[in-house]
N, C-alpha and C positions, 0 to 999 in steps of 0.2 A: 188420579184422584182416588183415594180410599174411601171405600163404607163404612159406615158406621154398622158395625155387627151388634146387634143385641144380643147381651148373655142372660137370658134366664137363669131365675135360682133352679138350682135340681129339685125335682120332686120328694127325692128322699129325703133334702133338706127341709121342703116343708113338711113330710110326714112325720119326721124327729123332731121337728120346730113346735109342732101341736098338740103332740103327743109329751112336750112339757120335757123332751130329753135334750134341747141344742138351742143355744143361744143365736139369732143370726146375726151374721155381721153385719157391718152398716153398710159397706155397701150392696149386701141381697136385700136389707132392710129397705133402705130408698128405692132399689128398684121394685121392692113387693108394696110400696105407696105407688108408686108411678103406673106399675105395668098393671094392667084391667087381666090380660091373661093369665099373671101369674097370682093376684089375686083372687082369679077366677075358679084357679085350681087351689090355691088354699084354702079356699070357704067347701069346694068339693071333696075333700080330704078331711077337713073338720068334722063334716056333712054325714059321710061315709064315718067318720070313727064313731059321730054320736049314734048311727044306726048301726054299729055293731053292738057297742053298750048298752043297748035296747033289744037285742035281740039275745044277746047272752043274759040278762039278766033276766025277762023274760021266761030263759027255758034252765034255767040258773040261778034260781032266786037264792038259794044260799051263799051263791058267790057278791053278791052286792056289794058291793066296796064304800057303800056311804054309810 
């Protein structure tokens, strides 16, 4: 009897997925609805980008990009 193996999306696919540079395919898409883990680490990486953009800006006010 085979397992059913779960493939997580790569993490670098969701760091380039949020970071507005990568389209994800449909099927990482349905598993990033399904899976709570990998979900989990996408809202962590979002998380993590808005606090760097806060923290460069911050000590970097010239660099503001808005």
């Amino acid at each position: 009897m085979r397992k059913d193996i779960t493939t997580h999306v790569d993490p670098i696919v969701f760091w380039q997925w949020v970071c507005g540079g990568l389209h994800l395919s449909k099927r990482d898409y349905l598993h990033l609805i399904a899976c709570t883990d990998c979900e989990t680490l996408a809202d962590e990486i979002s998380n993590a980008l808005d606090d760097i953009e806060k923290t460069l800006s911050r000590r970097h006010p010239h660099l503001d990009a808005s």
